[in-house]
C-alpha positions in Angstrom: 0.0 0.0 0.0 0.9 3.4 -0.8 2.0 5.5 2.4 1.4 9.4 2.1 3.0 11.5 5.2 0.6 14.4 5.7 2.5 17.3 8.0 0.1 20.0 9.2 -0.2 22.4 12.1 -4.0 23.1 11.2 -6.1 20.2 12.9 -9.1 20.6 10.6 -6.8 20.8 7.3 -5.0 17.5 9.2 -7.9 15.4 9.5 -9.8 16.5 6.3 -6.8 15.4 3.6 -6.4 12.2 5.9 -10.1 10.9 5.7 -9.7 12.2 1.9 -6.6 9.9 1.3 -7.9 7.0 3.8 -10.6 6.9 1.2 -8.7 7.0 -1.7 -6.8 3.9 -0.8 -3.6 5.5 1.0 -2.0 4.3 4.4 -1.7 7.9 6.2 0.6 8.8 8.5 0.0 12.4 10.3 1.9 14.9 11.7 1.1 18.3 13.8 4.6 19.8 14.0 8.0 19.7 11.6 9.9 17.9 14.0 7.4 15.5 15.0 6.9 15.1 10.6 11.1 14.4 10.1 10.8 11.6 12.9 7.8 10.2 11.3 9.7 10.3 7.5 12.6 9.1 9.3 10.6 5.8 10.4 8.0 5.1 8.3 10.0 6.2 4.8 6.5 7.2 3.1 6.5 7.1 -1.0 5.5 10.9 -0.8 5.4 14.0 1.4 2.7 16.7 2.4 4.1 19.6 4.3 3.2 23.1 5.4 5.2 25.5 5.2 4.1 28.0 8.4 4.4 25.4 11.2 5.7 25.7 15.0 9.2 24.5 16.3 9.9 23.6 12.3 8.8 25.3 9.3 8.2 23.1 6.0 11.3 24.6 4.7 13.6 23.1 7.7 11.6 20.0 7.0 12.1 19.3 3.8 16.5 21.1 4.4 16.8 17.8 6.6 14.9 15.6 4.8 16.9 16.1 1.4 19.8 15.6 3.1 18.9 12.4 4.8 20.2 9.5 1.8 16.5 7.2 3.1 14.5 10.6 2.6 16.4 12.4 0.0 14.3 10.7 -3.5 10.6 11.2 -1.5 8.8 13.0 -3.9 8.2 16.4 -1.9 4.7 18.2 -2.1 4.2 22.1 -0.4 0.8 23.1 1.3 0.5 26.7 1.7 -1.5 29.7 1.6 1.3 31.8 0.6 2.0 32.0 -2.9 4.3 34.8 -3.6 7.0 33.5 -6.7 9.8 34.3 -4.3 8.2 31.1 -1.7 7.6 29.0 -4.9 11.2 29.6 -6.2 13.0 29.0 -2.3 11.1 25.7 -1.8 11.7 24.5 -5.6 15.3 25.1 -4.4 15.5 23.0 -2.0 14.0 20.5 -3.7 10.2 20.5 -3.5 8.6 18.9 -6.3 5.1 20.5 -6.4 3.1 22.9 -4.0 -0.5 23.3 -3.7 -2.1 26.5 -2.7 -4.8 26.3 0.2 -7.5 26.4 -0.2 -7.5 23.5 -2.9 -10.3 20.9 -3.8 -10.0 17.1 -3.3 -9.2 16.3 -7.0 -5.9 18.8 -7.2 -4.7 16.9 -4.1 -5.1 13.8 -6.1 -3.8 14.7 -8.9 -1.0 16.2 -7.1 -0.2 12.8 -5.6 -0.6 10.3 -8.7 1.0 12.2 -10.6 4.6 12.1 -8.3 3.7 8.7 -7.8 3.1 7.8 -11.6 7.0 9.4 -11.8 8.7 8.3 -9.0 7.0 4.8 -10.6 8.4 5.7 -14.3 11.9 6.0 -12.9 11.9 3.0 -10.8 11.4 0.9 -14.1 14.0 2.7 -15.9 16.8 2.3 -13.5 15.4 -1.4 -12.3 14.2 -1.3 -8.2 17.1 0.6 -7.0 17.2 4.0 -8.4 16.9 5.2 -4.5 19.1 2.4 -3.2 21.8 3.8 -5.6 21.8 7.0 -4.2 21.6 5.6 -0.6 24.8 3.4 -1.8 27.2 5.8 -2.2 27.3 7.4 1.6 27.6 4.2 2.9 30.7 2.7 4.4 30.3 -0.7 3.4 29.7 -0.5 -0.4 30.3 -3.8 -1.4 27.6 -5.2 1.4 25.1 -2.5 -0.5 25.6 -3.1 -3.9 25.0 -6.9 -2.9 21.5 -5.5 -1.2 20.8 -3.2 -4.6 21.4 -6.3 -6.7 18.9 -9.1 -4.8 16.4 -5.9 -4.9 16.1 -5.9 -8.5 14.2 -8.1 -11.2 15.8 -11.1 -11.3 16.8 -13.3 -14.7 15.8 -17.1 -14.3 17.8 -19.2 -16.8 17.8 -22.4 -16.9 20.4 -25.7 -16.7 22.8 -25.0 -20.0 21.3 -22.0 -21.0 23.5 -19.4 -22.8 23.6 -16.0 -20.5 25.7 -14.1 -22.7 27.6 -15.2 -26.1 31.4 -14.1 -27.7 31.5 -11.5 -29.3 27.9 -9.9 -27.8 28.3 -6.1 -26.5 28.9 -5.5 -22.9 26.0 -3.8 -21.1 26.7 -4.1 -17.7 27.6 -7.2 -14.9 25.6 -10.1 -13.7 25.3 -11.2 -9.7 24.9 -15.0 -9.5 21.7 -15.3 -6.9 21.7 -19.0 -7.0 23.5 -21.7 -9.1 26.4 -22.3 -11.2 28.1 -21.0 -14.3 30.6 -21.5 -16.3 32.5 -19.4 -19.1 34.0 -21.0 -22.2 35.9 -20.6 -25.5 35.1 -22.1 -28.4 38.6 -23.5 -30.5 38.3 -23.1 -34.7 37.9 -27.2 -34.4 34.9 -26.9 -31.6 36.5 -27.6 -28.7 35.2 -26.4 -25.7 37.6 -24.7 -23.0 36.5 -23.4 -19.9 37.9 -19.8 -18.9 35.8 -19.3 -15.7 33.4 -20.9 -13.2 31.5 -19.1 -10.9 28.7 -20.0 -8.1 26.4 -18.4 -5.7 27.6 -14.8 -4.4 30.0 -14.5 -7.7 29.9 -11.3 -10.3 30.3 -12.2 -13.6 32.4 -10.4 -16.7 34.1 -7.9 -13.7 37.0 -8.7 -15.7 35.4 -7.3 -19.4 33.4 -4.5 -18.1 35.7 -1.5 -18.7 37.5 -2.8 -21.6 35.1 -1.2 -24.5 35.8 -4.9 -26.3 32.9 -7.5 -26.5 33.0 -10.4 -24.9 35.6 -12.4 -25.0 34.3 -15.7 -23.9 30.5 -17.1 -23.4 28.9 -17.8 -20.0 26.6 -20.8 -20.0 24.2 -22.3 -17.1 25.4 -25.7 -15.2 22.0 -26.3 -13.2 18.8 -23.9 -13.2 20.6 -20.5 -11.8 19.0 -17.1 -10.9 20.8 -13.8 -11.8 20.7 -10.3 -11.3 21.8 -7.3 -13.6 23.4 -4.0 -13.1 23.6 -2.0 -16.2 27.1 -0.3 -17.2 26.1 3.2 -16.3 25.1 2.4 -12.7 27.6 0.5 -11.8 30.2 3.4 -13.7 28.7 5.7 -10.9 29.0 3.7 -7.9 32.7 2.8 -8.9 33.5 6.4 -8.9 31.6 7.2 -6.1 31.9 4.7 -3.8 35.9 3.3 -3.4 35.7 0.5 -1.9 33.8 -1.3 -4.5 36.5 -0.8 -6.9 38.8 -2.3 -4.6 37.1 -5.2 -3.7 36.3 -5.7 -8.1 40.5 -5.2 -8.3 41.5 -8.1 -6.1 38.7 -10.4 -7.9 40.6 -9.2 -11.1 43.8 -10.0 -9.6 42.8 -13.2 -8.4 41.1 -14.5 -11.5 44.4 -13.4 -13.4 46.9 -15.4 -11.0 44.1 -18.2 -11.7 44.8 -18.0 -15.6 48.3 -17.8 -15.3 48.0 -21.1 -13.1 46.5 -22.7 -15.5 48.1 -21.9 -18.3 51.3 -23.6 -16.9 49.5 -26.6 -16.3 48.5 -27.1 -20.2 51.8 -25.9 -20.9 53.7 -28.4 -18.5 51.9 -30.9 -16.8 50.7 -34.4 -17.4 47.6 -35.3 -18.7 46.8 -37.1 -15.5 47.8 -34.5 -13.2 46.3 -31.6 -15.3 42.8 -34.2 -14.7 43.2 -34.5 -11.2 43.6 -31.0 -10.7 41.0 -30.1 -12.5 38.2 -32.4 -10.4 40.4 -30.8 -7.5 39.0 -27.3 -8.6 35.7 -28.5 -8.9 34.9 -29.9 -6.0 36.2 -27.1 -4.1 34.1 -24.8 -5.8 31.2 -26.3 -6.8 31.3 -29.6 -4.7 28.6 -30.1 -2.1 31.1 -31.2 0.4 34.8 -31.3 0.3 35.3 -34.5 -1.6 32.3 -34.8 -3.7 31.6 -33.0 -7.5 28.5 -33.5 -9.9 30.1 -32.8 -13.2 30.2 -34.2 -17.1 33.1 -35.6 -19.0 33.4 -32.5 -21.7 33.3 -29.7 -18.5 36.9 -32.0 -17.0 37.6 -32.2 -20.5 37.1 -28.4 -21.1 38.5 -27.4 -17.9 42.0 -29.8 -18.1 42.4 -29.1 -21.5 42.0 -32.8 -23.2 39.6 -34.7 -25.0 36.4 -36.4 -23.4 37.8 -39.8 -24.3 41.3 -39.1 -22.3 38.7 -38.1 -19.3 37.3 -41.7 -19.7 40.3 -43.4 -19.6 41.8 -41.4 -17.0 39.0 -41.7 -14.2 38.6 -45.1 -15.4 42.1 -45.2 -13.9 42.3 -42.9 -11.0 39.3 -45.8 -10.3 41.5 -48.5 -10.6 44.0 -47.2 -8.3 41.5 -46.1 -5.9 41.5 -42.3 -5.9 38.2 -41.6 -6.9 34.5 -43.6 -7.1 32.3 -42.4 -9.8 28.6 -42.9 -10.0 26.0 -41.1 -12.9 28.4 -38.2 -13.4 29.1 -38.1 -9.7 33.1 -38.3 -8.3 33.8 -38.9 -5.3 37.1 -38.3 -4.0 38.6 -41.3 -2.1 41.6 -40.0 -1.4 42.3 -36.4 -1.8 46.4 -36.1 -0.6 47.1 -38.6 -3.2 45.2 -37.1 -6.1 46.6 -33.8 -5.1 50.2 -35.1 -5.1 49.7 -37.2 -7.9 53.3 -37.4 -10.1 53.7 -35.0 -13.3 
């Protein structure tokens, strides 16, 4: 339900926009002073604001001073109520951020109006900018930016896809980063020959593409659905802003660049100088610790170790088929199970 905050020193003028709102659907919240209206806006957070401006202990204009300045009160659309309507009152509150003022006395239908047509607005930008055009603004005075933008993200609309469903596809333009609500997700490459390899893997909690966002290239790999997974999406301009405003966001997005860097690097001295075995061992090692459901235990196909070590499907066979043998591993319907995890992970080049 809509909530309307209704701040008036005249009882009569109080009570008769209440019932009129109360009856037009509203939840009202009433106030008989400015101070008494900040505290009320302060807790209740209504969707939009009715305020004298001639009130005791705090004029509308101190109201609506502390109010913009207050990141959970600052987007409220902002209506005046006032007898006074000299162009010099119109232009101070406009300043300070008032969107509308109605001139006492006024009928029921120009309060309406008045009030569907912020709300009709405030509406239209909340479905241009997703569910957090607010939240974005909120984001960028708080301390812990990261732990916000996380907030922001689960707010909006989210994107169901389901088990090996593209996300996004090489060479598609980049229009902004994905949160990974729940699931899994991989990226790959695509040789001239069509073999898969897998450049990225990402769970619950994860961003994906931090590493393309800010190149101006396309994508450079595609992202792909392991199970039925539930994203978020920031577009490129938002998130431009809160990197610039907001510091620590762009520090935490650095070290996951750095990390995923040191990552490739690791890997790319694996296919360059390790076995076959031990490049396949280490890979089901990287699985289960990031996707396994406990520490020993990974649901995954032959062509994702395949993709992932760097071989062919039919050297993944053989392989496990081995590390069976030898009792490292037990594998059931695209289950392994880790038997022993110090010997697979010191398993001989």
């Amino acid at each position: 339900m809509i909530k309307i905050l209704i701040i008036e020193d005249n009882d009569n003028i109080r009570e008769n926009i209440s019932e009129i709102l109360d009856l037009s659907g509203y939840k009202v919240f009433a106030a008989a002073n400015g101070k008494t209206g900040v505290e009320l806006a302060l807790k209740n957070e209504p969707d939009v604001i009715l305020c004298d401006i001639m009130m005791p202990e705090m004029d509308g204009y101190g109201v609506l001073y502390i109010l913009s300045k207050t990141p959970q009160t600052q987007n409220i659309p902002f209506i005046f109520l006032t007898a006074k309507a000299e162009r010099t009152d119109i232009r101070k509150g406009m300043e300070l951020g008032a969107d509308d003022y109605l001139t006492k006395p006024f009928d029921d239908a120009e309060l309406l109006r008045a009030i569907e047509c912020r709300i009709k607005k405030k509406e239209a930008q909340q479905l241009y900018y997703g569910h957090t055009a607010e939240n974005l603004d909120t984001l960028i005075t708080h301390k812990d930016g990261l732990h916000k933008l996380k907030e922001a993200m689960l707010e909006r609309s989210n994107r169901q896809y389901k088990a090996h469903q593209n996300i996004h596809y090489e060479g598609d333009h980049v229009i902004g980063i994905y949160y990974i609500i729940s699931g899994k997700v991989k990226t790959v490459k695509h040789t001239e020959e069509g073999r898969e390899l897998i450049t990225g893997m990402y769970k619950e909690g994860d961003y994906l593409d931090i590493n393309i966002i800010h190149s101006k290239n396309p994508y450079n790999d595609t992202a792909v659905t392991l199970e039925d997974t539930t994203l978020s999406f920031l577009p490129i301009d938002q998130l431009d802003k809160l990197l610039y405003l907001h510091p620590d966001i762009g520090t935490r997005f650095i070290k996951i660049l750095a990390k995923d860097i040191r990552e490739k690097e690791e890997r790319l001295l694996q296919l360059a100088y390790m076995s076959v075995r031990k490049r396949i061992a280490e890979a089901i090692i990287k699985l289960t610790e990031r996707y396994g459901s406990d520490s020993n235990t990974v649901k995954t196909s032959r062509d994702d170790l395949a993709a992932l070590s760097g071989t062919s499907p039919e050297t993944v066979s053989r392989t496990l088929s081995d590390f069976k043998e030898e009792g490292l591993i037990e594998k059931n319907a695209g289950t392994i199970h880790i038997l022993n995890f110090n010997r697979l992970t010191s398993l001989k080049n």
